[in-house]
N, CA, C and O atoms as a CHARMM CRD file, in Angstrom:
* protein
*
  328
    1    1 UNK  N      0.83900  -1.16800   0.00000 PROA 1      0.00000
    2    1 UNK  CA     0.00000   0.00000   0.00000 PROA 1      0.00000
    3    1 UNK  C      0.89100   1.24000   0.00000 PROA 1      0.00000
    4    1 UNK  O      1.94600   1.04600   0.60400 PROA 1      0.00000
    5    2 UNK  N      0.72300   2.68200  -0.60900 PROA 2      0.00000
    6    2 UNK  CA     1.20000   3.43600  -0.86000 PROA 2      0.00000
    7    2 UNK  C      0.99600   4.42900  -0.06000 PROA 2      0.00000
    8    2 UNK  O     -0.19400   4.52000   0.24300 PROA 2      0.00000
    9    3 UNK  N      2.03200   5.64700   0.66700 PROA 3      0.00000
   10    3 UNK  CA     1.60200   6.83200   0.93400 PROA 3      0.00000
   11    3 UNK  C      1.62400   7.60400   0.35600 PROA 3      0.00000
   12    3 UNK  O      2.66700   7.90400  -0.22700 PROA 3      0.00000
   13    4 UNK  N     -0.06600   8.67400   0.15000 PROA 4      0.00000
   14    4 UNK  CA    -0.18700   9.25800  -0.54200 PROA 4      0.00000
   15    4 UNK  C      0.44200  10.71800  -0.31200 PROA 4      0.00000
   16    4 UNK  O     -0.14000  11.33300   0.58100 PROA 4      0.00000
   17    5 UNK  N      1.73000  11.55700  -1.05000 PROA 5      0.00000
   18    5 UNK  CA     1.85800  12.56600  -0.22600 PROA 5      0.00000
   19    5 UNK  C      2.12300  13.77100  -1.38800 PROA 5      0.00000
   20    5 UNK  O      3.17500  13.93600  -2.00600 PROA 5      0.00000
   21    6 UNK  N      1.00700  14.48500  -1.50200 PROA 6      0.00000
   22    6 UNK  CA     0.75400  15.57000  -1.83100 PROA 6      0.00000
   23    6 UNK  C      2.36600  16.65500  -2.09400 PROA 6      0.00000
   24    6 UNK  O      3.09200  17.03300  -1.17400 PROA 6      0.00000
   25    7 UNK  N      2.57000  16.94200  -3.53500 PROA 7      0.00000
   26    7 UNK  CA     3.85200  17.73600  -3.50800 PROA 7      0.00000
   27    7 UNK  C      3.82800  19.07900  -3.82400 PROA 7      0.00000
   28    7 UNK  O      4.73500  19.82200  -3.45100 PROA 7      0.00000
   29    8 UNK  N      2.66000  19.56500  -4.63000 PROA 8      0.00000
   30    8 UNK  CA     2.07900  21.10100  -4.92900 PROA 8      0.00000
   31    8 UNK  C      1.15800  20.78100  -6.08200 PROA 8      0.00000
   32    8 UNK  O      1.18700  19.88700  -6.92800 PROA 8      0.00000
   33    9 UNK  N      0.09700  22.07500  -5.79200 PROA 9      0.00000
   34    9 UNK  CA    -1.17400  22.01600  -6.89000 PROA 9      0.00000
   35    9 UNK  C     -1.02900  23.34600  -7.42600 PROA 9      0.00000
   36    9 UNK  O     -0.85400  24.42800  -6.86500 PROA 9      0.00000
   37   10 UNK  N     -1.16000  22.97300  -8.83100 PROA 10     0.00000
   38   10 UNK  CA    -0.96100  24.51600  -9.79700 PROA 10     0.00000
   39   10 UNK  C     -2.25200  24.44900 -10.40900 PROA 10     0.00000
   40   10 UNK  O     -2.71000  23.63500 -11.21100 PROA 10     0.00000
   41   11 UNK  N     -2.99100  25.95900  -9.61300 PROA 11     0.00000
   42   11 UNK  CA    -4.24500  26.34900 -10.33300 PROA 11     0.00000
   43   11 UNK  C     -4.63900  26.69700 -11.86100 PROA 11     0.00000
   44   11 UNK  O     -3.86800  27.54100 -12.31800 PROA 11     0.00000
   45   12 UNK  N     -5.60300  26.28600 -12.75200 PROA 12     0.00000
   46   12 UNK  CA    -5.70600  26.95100 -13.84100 PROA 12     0.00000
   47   12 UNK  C     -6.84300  27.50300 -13.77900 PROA 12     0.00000
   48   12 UNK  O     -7.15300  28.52500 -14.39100 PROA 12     0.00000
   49   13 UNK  N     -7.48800  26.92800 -13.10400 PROA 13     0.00000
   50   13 UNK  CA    -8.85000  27.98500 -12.80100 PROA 13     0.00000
   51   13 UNK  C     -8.99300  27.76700 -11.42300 PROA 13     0.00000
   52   13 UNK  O     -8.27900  26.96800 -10.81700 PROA 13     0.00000
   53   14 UNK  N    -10.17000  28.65500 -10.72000 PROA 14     0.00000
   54   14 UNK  CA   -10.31700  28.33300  -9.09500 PROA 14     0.00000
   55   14 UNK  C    -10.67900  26.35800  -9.13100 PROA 14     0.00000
   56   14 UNK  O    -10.37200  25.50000  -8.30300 PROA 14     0.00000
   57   15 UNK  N    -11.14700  26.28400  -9.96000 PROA 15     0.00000
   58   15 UNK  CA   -12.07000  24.94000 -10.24800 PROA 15     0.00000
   59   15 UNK  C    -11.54600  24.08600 -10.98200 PROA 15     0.00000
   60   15 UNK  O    -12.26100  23.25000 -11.53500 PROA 15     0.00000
   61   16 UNK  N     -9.75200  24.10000 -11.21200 PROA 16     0.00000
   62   16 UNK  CA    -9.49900  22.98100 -12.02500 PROA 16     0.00000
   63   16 UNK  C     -7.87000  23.18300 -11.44500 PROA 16     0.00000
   64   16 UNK  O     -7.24400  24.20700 -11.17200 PROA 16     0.00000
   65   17 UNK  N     -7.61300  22.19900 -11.40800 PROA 17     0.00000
   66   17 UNK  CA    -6.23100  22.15400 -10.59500 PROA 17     0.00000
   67   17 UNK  C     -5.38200  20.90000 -11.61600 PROA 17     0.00000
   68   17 UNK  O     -5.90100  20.14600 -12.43900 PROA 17     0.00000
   69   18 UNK  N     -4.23900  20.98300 -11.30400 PROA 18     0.00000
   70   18 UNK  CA    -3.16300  19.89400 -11.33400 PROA 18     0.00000
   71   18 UNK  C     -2.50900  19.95100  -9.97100 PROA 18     0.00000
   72   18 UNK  O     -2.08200  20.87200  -9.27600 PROA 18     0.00000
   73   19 UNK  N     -2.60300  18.28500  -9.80100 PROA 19     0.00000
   74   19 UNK  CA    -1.73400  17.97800  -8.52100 PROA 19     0.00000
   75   19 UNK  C     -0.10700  16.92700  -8.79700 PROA 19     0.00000
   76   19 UNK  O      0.17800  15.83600  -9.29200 PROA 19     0.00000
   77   20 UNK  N      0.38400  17.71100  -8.33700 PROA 20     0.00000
   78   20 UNK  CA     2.12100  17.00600  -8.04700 PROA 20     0.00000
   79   20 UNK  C      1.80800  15.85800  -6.75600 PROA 20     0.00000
   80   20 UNK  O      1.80700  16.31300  -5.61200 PROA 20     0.00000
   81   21 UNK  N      1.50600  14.15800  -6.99000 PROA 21     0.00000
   82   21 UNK  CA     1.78300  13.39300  -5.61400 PROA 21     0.00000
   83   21 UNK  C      2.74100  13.04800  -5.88500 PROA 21     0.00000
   84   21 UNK  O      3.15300  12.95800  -7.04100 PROA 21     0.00000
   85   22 UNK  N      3.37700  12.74800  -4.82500 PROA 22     0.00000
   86   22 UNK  CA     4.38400  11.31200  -4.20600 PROA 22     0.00000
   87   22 UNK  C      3.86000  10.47700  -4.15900 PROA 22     0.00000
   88   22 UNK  O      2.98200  10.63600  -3.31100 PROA 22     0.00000
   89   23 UNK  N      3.80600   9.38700  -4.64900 PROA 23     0.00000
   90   23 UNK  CA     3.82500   7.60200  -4.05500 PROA 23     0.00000
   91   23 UNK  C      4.78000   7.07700  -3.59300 PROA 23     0.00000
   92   23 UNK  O      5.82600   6.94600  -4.22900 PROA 23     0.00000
   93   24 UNK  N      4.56600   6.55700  -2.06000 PROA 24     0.00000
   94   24 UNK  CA     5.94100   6.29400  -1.14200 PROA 24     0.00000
   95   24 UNK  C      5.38100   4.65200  -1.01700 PROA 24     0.00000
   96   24 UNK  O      4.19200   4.40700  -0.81200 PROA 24     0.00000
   97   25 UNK  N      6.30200   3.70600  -1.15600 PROA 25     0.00000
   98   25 UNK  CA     5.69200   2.44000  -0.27400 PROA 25     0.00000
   99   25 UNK  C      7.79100   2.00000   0.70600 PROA 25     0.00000
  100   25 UNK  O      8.76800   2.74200   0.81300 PROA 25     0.00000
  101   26 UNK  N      7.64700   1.00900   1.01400 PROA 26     0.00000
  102   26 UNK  CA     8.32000   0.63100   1.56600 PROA 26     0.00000
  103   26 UNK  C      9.86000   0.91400   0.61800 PROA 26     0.00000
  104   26 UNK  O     10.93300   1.29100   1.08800 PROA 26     0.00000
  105   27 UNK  N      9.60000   0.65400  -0.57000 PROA 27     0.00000
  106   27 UNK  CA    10.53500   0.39700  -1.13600 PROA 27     0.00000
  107   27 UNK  C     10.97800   1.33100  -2.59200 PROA 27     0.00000
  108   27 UNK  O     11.93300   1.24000  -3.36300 PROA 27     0.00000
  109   28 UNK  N     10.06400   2.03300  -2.54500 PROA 28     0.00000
  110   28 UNK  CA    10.26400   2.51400  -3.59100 PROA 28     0.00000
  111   28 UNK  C      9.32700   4.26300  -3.73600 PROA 28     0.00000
  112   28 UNK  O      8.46200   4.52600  -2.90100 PROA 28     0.00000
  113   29 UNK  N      9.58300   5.01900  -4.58200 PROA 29     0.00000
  114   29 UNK  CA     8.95200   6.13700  -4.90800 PROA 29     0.00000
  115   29 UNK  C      8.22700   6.37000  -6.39600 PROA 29     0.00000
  116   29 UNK  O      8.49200   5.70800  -7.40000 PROA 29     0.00000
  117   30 UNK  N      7.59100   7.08100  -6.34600 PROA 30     0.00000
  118   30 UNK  CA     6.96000   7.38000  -7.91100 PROA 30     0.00000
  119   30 UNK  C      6.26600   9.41500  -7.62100 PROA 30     0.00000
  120   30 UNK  O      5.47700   9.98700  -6.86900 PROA 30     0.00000
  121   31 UNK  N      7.04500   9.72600  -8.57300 PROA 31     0.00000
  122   31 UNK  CA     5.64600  11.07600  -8.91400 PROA 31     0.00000
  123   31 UNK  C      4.80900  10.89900 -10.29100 PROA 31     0.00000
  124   31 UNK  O      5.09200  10.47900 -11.41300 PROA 31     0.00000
  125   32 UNK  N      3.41400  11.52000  -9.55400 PROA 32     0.00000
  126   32 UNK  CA     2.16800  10.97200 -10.48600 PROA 32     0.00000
  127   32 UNK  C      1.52500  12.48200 -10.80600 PROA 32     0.00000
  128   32 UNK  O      2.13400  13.42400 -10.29900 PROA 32     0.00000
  129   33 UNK  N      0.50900  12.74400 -11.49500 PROA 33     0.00000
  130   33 UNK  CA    -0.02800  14.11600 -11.83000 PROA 33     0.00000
  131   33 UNK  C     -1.42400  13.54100 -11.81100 PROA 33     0.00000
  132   33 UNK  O     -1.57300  12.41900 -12.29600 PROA 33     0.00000
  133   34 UNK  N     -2.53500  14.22400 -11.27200 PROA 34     0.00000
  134   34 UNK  CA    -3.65700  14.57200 -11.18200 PROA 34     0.00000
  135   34 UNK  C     -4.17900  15.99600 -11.49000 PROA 34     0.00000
  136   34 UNK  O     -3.98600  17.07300 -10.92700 PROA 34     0.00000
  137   35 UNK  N     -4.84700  15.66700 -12.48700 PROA 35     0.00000
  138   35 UNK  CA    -5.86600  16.90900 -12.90100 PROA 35     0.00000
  139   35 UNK  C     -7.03700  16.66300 -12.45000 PROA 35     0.00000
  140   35 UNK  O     -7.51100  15.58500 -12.80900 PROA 35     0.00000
  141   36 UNK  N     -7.92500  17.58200 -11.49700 PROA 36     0.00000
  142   36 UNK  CA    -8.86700  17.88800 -11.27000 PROA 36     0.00000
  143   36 UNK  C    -10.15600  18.74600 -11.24300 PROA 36     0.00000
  144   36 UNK  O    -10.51500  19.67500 -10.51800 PROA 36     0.00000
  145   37 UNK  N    -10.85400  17.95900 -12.53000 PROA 37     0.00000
  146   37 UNK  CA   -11.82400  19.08800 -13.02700 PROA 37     0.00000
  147   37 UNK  C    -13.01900  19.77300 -11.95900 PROA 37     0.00000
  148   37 UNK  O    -13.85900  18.97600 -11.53900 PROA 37     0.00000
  149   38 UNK  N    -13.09200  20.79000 -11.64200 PROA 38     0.00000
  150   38 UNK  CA   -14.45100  21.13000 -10.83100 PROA 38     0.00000
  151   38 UNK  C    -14.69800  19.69200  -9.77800 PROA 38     0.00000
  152   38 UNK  O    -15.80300  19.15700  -9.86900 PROA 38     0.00000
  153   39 UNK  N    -13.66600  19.08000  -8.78700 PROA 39     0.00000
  154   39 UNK  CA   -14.10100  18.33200  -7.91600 PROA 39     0.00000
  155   39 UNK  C    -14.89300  17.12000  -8.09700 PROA 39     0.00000
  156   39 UNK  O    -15.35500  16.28600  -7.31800 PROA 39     0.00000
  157   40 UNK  N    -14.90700  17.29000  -9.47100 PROA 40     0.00000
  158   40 UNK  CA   -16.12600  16.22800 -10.01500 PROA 40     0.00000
  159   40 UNK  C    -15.59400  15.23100 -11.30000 PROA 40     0.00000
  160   40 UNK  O    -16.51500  14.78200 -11.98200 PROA 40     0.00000
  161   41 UNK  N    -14.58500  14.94200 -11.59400 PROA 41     0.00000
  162   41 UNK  CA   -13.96000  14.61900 -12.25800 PROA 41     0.00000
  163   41 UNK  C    -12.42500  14.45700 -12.47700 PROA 41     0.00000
  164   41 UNK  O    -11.93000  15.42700 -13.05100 PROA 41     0.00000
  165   42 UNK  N    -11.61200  13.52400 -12.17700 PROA 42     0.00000
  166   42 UNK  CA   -10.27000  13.45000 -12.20500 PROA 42     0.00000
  167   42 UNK  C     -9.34300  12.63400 -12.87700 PROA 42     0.00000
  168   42 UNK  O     -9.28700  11.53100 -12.33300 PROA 42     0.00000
  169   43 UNK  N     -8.61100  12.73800 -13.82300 PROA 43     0.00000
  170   43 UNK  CA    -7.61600  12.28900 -14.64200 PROA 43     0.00000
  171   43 UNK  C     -6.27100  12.10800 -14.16600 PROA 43     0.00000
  172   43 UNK  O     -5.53600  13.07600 -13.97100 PROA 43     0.00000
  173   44 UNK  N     -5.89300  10.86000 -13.95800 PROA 44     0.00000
  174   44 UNK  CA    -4.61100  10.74600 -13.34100 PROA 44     0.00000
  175   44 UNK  C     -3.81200  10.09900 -14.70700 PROA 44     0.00000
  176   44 UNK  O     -4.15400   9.29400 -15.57300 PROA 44     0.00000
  177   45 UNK  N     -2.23200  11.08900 -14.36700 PROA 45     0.00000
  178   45 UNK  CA    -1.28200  10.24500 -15.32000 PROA 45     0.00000
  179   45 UNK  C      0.09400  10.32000 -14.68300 PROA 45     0.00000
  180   45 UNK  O      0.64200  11.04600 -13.85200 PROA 45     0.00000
  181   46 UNK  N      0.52000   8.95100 -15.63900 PROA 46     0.00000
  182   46 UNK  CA     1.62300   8.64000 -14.59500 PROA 46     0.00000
  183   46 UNK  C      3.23200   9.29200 -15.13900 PROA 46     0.00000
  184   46 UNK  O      4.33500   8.94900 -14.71600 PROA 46     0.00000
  185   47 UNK  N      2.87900  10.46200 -16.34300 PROA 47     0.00000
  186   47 UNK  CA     4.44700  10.83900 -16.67200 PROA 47     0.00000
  187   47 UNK  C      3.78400  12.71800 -17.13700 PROA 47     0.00000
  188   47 UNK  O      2.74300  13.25400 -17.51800 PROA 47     0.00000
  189   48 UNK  N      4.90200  13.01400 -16.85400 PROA 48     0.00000
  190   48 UNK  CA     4.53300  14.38500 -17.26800 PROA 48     0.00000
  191   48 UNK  C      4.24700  14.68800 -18.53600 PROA 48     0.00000
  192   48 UNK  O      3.82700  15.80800 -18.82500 PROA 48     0.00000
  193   49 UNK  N      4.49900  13.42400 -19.74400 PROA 49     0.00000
  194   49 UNK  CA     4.38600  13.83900 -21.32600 PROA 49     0.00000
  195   49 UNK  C      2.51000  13.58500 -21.65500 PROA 49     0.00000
  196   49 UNK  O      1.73900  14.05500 -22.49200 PROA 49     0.00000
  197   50 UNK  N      2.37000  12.69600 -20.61600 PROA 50     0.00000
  198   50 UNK  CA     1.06600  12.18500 -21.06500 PROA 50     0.00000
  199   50 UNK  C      0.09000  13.14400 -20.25200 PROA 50     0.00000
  200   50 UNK  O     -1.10500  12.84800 -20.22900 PROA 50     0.00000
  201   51 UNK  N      0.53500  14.26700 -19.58900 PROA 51     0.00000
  202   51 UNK  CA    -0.59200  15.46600 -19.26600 PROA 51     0.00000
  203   51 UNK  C     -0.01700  16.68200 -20.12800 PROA 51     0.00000
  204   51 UNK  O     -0.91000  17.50300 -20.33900 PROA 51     0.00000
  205   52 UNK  N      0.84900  16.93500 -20.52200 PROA 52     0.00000
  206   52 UNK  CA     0.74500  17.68500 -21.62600 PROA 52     0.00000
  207   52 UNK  C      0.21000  16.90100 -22.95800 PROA 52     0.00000
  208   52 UNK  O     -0.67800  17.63700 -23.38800 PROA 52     0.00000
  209   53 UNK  N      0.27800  16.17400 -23.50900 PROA 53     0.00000
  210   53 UNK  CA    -0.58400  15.24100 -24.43100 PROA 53     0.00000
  211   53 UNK  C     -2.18100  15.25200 -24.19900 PROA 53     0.00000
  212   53 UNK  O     -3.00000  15.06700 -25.09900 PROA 53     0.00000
  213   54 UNK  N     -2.48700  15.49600 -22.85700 PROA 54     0.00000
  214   54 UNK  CA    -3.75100  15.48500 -22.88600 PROA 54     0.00000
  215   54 UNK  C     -4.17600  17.19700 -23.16200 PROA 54     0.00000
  216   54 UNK  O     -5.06400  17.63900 -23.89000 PROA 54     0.00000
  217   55 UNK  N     -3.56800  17.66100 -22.62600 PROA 55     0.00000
  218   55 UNK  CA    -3.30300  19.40400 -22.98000 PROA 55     0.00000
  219   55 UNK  C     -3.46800  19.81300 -24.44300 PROA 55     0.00000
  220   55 UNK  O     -4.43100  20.22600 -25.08900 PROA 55     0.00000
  221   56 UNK  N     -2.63000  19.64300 -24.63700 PROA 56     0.00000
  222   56 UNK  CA    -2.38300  19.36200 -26.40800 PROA 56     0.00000
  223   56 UNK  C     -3.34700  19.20900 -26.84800 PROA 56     0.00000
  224   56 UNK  O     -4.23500  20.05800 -26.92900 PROA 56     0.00000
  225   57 UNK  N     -3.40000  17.72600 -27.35400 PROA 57     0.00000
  226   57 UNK  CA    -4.47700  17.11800 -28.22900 PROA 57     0.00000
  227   57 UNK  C     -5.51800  16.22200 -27.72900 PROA 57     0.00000
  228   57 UNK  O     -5.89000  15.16800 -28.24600 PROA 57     0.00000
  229   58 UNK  N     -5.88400  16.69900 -26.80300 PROA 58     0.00000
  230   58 UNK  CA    -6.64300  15.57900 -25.93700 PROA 58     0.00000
  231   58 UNK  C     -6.67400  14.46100 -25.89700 PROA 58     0.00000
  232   58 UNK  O     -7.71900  13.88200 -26.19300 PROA 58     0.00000
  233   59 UNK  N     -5.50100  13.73700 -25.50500 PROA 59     0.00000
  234   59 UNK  CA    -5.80500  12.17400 -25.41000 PROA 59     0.00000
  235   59 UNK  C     -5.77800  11.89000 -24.31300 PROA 59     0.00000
  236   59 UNK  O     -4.81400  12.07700 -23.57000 PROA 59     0.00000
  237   60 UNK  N     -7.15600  11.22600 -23.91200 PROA 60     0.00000
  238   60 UNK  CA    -7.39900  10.85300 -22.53100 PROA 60     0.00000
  239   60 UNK  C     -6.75000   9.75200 -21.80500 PROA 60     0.00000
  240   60 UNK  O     -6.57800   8.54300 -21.95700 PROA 60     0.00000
  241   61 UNK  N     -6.50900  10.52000 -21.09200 PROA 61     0.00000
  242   61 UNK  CA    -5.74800   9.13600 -19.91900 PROA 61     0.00000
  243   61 UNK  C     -6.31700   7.87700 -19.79200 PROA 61     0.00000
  244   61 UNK  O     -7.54100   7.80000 -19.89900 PROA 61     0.00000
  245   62 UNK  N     -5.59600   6.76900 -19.56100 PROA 62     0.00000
  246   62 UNK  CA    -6.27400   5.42400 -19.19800 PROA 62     0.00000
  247   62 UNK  C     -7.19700   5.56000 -17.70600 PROA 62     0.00000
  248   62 UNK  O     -8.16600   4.82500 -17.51100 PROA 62     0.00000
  249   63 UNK  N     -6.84400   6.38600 -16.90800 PROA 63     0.00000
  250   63 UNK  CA    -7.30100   6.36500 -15.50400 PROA 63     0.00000
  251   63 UNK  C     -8.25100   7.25400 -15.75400 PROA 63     0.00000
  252   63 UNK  O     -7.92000   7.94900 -16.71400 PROA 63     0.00000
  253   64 UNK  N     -9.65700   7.64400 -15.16000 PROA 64     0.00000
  254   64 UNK  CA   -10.37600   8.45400 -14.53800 PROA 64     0.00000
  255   64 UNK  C    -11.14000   8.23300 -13.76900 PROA 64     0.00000
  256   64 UNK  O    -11.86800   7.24800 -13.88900 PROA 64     0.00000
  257   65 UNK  N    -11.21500   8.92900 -12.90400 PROA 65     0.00000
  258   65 UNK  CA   -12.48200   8.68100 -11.67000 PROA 65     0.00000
  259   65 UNK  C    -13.58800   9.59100 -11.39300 PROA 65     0.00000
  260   65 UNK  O    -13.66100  10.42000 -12.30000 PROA 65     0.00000
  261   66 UNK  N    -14.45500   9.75800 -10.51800 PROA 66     0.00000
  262   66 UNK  CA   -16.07400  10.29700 -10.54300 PROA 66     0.00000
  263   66 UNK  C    -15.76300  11.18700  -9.33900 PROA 66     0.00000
  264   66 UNK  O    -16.31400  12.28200  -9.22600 PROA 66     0.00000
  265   67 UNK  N    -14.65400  10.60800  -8.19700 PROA 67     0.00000
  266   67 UNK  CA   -14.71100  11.00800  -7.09300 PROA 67     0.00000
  267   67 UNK  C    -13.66800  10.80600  -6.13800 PROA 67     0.00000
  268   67 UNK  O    -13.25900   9.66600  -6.36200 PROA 67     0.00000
  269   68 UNK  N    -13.10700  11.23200  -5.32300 PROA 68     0.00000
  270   68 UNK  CA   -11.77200  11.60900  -4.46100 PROA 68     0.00000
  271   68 UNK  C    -11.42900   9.97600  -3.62000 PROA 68     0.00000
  272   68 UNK  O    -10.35100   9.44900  -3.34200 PROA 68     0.00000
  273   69 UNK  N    -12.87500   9.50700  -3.39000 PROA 69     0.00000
  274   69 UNK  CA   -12.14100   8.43100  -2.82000 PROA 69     0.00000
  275   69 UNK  C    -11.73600   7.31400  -3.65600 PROA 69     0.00000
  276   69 UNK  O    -10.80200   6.55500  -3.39600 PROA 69     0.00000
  277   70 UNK  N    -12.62500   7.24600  -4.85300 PROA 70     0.00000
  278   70 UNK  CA   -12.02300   6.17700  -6.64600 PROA 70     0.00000
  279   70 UNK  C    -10.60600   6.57500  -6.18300 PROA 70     0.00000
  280   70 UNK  O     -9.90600   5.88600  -5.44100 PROA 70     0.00000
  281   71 UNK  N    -10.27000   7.76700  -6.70800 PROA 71     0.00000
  282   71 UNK  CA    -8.72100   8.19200  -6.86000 PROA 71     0.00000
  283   71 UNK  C     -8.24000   7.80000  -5.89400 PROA 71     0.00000
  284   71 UNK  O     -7.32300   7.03900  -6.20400 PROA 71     0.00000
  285   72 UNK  N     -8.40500   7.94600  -4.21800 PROA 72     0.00000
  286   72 UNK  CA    -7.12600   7.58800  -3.94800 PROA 72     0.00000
  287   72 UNK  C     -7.38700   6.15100  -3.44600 PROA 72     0.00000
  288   72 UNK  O     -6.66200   5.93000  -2.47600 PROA 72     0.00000
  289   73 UNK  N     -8.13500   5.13900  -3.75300 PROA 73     0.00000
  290   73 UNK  CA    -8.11200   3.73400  -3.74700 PROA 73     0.00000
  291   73 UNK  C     -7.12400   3.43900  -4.99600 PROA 73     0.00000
  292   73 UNK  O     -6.24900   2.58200  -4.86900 PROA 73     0.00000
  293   74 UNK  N     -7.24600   4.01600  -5.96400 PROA 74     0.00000
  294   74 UNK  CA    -6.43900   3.29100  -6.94700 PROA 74     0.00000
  295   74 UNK  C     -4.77400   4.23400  -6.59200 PROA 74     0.00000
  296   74 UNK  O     -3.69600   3.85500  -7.05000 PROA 74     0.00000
  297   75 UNK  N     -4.91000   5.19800  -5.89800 PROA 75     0.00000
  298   75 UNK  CA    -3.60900   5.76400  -5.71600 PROA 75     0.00000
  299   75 UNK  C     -2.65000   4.73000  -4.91100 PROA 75     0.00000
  300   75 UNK  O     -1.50700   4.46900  -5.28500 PROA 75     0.00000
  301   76 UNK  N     -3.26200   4.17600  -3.75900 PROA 76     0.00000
  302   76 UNK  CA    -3.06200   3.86600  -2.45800 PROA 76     0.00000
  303   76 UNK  C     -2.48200   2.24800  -3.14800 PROA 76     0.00000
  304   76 UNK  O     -1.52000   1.76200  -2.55400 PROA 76     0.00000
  305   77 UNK  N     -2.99300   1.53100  -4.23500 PROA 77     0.00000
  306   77 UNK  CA    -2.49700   0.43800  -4.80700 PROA 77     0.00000
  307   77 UNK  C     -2.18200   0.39100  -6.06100 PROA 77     0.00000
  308   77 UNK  O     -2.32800  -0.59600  -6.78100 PROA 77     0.00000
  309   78 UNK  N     -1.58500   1.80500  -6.49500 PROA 78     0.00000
  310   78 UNK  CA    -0.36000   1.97300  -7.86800 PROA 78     0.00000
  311   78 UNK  C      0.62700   0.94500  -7.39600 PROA 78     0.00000
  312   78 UNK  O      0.99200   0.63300  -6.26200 PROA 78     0.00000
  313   79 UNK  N      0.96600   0.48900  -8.63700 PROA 79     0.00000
  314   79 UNK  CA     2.10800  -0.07700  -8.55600 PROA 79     0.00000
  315   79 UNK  C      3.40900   1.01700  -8.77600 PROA 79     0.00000
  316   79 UNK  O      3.53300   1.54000  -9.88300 PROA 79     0.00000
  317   80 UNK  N      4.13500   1.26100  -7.94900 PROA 80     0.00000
  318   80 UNK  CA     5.07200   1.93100  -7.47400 PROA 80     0.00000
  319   80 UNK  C      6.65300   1.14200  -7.87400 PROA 80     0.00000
  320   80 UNK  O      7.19800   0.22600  -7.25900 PROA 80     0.00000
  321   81 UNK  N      7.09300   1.81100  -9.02800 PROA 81     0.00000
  322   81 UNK  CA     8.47300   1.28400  -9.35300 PROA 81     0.00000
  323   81 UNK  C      9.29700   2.27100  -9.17600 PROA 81     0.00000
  324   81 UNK  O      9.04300   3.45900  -8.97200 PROA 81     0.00000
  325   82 UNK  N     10.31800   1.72200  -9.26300 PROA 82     0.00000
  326   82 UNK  CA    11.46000   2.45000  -9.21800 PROA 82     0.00000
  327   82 UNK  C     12.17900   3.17700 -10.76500 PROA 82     0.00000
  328   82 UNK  O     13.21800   3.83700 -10.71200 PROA 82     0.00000
């Protein structure tokens, strides 16, 4: 299981954010990006090319969720490499 630890959120609107996490487990680290539309919608990706890609030309991430706790159930059991 992973700790989830928050590294900075850069606003683009009051209502739409990108988040910088950490994924910590025993053994290893990962940084991940979350975009969060209006609280109600969230796109997680796991490299910085594939949220500018979605920026770009919209190609949607494999991950999305409806709601904060989806996200961090699937945060909490990323597989976390090195």
């Amino acid at each position: 299981m992973n700790k989830i630890i928050p590294i900075s959120t850069e606003y683009i609107r009051p209502s739409r954010n990108i988040e910088l996490i950490n994924l910590v487990n025993s053994r290893s680290s990962r940084l991940v990006y979350v975009y969060n539309h209006e609280g109600t919608h969230f796109r997680f990706f796991d490299a910085l090319i594939s949220i500018l890609e979605f920026f770009n030309s919209g190609t949607e991430p494999e991950h999305t969720f409806t709601s904060e706790e989806e996200l961090d159930a699937f945060l909490r059991d990323f597989k976390v490499t090195s």
